[in-house]
C-alpha positions as CSV (number, residue, x, y, z in Angstrom):
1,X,0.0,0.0,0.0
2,X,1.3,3.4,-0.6
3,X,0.4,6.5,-1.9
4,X,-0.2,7.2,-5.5
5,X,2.3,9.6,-6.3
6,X,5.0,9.2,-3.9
7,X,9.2,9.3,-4.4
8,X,11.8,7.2,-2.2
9,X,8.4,5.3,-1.1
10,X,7.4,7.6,1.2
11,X,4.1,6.5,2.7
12,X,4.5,2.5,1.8
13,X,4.0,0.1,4.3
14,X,3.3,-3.8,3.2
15,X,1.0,-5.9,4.7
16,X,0.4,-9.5,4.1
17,X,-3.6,-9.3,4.7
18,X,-6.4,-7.2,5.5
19,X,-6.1,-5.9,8.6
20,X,-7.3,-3.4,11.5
21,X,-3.4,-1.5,10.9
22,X,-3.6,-1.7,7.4
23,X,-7.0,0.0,7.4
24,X,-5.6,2.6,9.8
25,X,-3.0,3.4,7.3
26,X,-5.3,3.6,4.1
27,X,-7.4,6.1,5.8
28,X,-4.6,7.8,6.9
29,X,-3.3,8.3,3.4
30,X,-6.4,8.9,2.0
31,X,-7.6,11.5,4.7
32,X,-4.8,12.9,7.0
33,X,-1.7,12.8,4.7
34,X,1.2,11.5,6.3
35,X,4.6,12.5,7.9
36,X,7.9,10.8,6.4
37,X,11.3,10.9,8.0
38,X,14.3,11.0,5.9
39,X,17.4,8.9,6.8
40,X,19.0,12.7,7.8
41,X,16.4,12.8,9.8
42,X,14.8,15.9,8.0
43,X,10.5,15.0,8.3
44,X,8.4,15.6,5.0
45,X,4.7,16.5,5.6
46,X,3.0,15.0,2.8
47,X,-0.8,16.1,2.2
48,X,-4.2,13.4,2.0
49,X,-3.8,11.8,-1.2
50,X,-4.9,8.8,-3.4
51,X,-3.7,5.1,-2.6
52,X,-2.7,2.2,-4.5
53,X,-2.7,-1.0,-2.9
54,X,-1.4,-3.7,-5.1
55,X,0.1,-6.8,-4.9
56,X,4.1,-6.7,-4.0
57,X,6.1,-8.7,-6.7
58,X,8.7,-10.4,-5.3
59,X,11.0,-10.0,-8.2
60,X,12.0,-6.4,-7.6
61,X,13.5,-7.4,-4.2
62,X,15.9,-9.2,-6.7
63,X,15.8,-6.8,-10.1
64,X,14.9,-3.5,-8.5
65,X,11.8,-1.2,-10.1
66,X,12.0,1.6,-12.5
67,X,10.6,5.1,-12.0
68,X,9.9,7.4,-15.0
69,X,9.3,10.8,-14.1
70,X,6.4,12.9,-16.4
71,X,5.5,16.9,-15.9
72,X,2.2,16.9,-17.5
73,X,3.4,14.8,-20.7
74,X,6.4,15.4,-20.8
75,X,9.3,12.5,-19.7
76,X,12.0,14.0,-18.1
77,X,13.7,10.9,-16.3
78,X,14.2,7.6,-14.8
79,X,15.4,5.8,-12.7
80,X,16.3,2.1,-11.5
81,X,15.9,1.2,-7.7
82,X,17.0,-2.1,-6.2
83,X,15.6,-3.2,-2.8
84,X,17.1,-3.1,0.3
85,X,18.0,-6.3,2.0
């Protein structure tokens, strides 16, 4: 789960069923918005916003996932993430 427009994966959190947290955390996406700590510590306020919950695909623990970045229609760049173990 995590929100629809996002960058470093700010606002995902995985769970493995439906559950009382992971409703908690849809609705706080969806109505409240969300706080995200950097690893320098810095904290990101991030405003209510859409969620996608979707089914995690174990191969980009292995492969990574690519990003491509659009303004309007316009690409302007990419990039490839691996997951951290």
């Amino acid at each position: 789960m995590k929100a629809a427009v996002t960058a470093g994966s700010f606002g995902m959190r995985r769970f493995k069923e439906v559950t009382p947290d992971g409703e908690v955390h849809f609705q706080g996406l969806n109505r409240e918005g969300y706080v995200q700590v950097a690893p320098d510590g810095t904290e990101y306020e991030c405003p209510p916003c859409d969620t996608i919950v979707q089914k995690f695909q174990r191969e980009i623990e292995a492969a990574g996932e690519s990003s491509l970045v659009f303004f309007g229609e316009v690409f302007t760049c990419s990039d490839q993430e691996a997951e951290e173990g």
